[in-house]
C-alpha positions as CSV (number, residue, x, y, z in Angstrom):
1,X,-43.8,-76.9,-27.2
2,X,-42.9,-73.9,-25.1
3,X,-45.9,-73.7,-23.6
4,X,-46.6,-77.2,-23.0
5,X,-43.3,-76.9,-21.0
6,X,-44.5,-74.3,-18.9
7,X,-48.1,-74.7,-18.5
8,X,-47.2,-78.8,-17.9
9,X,-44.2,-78.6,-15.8
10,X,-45.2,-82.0,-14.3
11,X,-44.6,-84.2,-17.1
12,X,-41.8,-83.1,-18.3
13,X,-40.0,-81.9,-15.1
14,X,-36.1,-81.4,-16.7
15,X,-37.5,-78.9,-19.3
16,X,-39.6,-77.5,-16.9
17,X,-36.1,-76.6,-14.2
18,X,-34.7,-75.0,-17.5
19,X,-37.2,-72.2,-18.1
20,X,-37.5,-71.1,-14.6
21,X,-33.6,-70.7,-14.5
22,X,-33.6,-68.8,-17.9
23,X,-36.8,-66.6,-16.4
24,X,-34.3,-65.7,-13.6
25,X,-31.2,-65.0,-16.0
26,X,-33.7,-62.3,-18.0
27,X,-34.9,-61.0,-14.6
28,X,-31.5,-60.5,-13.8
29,X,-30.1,-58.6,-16.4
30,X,-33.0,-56.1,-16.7
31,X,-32.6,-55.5,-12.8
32,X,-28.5,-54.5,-13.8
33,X,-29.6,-52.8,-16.9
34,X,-31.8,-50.7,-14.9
35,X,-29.6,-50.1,-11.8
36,X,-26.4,-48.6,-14.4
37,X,-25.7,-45.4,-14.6
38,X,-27.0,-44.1,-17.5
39,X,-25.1,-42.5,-20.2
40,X,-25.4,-39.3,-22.4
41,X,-23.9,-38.0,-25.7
42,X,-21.2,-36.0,-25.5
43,X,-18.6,-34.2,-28.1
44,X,-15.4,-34.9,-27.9
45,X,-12.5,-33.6,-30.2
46,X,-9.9,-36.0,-31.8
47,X,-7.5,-34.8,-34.1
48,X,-9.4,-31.3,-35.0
49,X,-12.5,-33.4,-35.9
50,X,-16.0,-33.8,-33.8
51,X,-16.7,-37.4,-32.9
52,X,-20.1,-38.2,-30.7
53,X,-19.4,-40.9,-27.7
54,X,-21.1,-42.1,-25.0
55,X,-20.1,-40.6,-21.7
56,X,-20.9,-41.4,-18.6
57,X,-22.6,-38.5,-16.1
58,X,-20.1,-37.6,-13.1
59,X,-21.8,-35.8,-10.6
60,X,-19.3,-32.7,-9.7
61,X,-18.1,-31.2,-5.8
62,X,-19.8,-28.8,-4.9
63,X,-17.0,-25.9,-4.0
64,X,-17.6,-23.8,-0.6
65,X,-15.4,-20.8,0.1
66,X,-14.2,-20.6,3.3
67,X,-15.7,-18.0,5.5
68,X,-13.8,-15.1,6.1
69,X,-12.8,-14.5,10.0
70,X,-15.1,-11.8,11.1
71,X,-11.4,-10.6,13.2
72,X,-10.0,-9.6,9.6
73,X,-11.1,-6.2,10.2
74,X,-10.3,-5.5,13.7
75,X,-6.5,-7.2,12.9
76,X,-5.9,-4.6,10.0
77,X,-3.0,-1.7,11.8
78,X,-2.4,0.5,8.9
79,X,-5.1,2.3,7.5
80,X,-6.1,5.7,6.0
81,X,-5.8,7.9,8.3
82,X,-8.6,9.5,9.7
83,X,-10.9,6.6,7.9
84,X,-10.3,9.1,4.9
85,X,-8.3,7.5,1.4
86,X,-8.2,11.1,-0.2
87,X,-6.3,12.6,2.6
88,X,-3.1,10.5,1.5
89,X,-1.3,9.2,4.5
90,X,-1.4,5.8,6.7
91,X,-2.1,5.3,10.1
92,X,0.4,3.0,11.4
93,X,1.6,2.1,15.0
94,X,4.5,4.6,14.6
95,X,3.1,7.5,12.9
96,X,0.0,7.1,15.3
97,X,1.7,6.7,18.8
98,X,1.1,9.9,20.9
99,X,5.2,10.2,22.0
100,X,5.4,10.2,18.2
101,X,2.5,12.4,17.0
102,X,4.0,15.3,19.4
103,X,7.3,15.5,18.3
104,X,6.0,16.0,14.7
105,X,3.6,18.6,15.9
106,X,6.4,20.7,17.8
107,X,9.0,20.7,14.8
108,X,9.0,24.2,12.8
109,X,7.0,23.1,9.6
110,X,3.8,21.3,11.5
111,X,3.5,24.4,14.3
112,X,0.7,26.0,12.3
113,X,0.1,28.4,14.9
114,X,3.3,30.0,14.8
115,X,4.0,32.5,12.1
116,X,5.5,31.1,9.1
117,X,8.5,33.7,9.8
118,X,9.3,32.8,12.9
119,X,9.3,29.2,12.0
120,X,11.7,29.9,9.1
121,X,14.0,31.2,11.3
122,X,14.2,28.2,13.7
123,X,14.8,25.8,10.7
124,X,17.3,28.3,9.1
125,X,19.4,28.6,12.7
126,X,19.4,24.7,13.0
127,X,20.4,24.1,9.0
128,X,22.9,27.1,9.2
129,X,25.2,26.1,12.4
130,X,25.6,22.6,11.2
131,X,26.2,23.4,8.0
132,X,29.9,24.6,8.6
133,X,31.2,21.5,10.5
134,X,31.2,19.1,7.1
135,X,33.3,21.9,5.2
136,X,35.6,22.8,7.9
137,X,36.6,19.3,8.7
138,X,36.1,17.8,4.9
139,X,37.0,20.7,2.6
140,X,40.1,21.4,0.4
141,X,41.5,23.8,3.0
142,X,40.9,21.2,6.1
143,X,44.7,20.9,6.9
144,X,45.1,25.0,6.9
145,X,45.2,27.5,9.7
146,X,41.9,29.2,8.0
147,X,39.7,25.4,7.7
148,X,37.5,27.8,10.1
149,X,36.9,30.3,8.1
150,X,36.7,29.0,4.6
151,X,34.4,26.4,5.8
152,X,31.7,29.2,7.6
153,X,32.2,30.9,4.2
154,X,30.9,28.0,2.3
155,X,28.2,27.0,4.4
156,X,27.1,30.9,4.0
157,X,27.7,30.6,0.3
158,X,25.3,27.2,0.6
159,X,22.9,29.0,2.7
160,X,22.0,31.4,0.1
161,X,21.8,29.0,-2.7
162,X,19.4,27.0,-0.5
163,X,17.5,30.5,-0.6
164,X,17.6,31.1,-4.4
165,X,16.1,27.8,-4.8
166,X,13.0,28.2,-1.9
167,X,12.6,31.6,-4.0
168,X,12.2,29.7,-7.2
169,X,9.7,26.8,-5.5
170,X,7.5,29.4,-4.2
171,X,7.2,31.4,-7.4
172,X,5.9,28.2,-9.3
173,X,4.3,26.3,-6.7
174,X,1.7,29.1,-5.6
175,X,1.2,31.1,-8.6
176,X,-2.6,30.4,-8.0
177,X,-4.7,30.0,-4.9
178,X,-6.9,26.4,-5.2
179,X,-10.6,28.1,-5.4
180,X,-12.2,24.8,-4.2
181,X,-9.7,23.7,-0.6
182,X,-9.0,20.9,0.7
183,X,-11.9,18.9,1.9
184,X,-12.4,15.2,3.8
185,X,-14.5,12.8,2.4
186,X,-17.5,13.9,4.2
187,X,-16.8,17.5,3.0
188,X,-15.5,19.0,6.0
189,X,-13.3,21.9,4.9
190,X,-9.4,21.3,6.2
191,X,-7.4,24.7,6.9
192,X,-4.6,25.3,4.9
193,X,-1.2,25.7,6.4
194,X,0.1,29.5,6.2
195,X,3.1,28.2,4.6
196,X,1.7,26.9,1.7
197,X,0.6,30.1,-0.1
198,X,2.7,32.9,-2.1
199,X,2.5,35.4,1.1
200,X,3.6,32.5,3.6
201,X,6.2,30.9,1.5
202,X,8.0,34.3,1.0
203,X,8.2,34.7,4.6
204,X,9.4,31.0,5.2
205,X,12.2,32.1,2.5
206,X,13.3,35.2,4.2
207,X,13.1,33.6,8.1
208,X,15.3,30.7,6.6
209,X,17.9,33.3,5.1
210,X,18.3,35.2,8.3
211,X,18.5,32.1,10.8
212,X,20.9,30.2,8.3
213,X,23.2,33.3,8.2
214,X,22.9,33.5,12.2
215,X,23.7,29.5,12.1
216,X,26.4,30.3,10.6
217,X,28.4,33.3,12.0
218,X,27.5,31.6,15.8
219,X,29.1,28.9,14.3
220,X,32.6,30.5,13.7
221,X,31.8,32.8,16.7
222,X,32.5,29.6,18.5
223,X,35.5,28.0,16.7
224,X,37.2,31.2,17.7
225,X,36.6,31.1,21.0
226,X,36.0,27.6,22.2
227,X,39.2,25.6,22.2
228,X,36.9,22.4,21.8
229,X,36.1,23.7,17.9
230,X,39.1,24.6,16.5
């Protein structure tokens, strides 16, 4: 009977309207069957247990880092200094500005080319002569007609416990010479500071006694004679 309605669509013309309209149903639902998205097993977890379901394939972002600004290096202002890590100090606009970088190099424990004598001295003269003013103006004895007196005392007495104690740092600190040196990352040798040996630092100690002694009796040489430090 089917195929008398569709070989002989003319006789029977109703039937004949009926299967072209269920030919185009069937067409279209394999044209949406095949234009769905098609879908995959997948695990899922429910409860501690495995269950299999269907579930659909989601196509993922692709994820770009941004680039990096090729500026990043030329914007960095503290660095090693020198390009060297191993030395162990920055390069910053501070430490690096020349008006900077020169007053460092003329104060008493950078001048490597003066003798490590001569440069305790300076530092002991400097330490020495303000030493006094904190114990004659803040000491027990302040209010008394010898506040001059007892206070260049104990900035003496200070001076040569500051010594005792250089004495002890340099008899523990350079006990033994380092056989290899100091070196820069690409092995250029660095020269050591006199000052920081057994020979230098004992020089350094006795410079320091004699200028903080001299700090200290210029100090009361002028609170006896200058009315402005009495």
């Amino acid at each position: 009977a089917m195929e008398a309605l569709i070989f002989a669509p003319n006789r029977y013309p109703s039937h004949a309207w009926t299967v072209d309209k269920m030919a185009a149903v069937i067409n279209a639902s394999i044209a949406a069957r095949v234009a769905a998205p098609k879908r995959v097993p997948a695990r899922r977890s429910f409860f501690g247990k495995s269950v299999v379901g269907a579930a659909p394939v989601r196509a993922q972002k692709a994820r770009f880092a941004p680039p990096r600004a090729a500026s990043d290096d030329q914007a960095q202002v503290i660095k090693p200094i020198n390009g060297d890590p191993f030395i162990g100090m920055l390069e910053t606009p501070v430490t690096s500005a020349p008006i900077v970088a020169n007053f460092l190099s003329n104060l008493p424990a950078y001048r490597t080319g003066v003798s490590p004598l001569t440069r305790g001295v300076e530092v002991g003269l400097a330490h020495g002569f303000f030493l006094t003013g904190p114990f004659i103006k803040l000491g027990p004895l302040r209010m008394t007609e010898s506040a001059e007196l007892a206070g260049c005392l104990s900035g003496a007495g200070l001076v040569i416990i500051l010594t005792a104690c250089l004495s002890i740092y340099g008899a523990t600190a350079f006990q033994t010479e380092d056989p290899i040196g100091v070196k820069t990352l690409s092995g250029r040798d660095v020269g050591r500071d006199p000052v920081q040996s057994e020979d230098g630092w004992a020089k350094f100690t006795s410079g320091w006694l004699v200028g903080g002694l001299s700090g200290v009796a210029w100090s009361y040489f002028l609170t006896q004679v200058l009315p402005y430090y009495s």
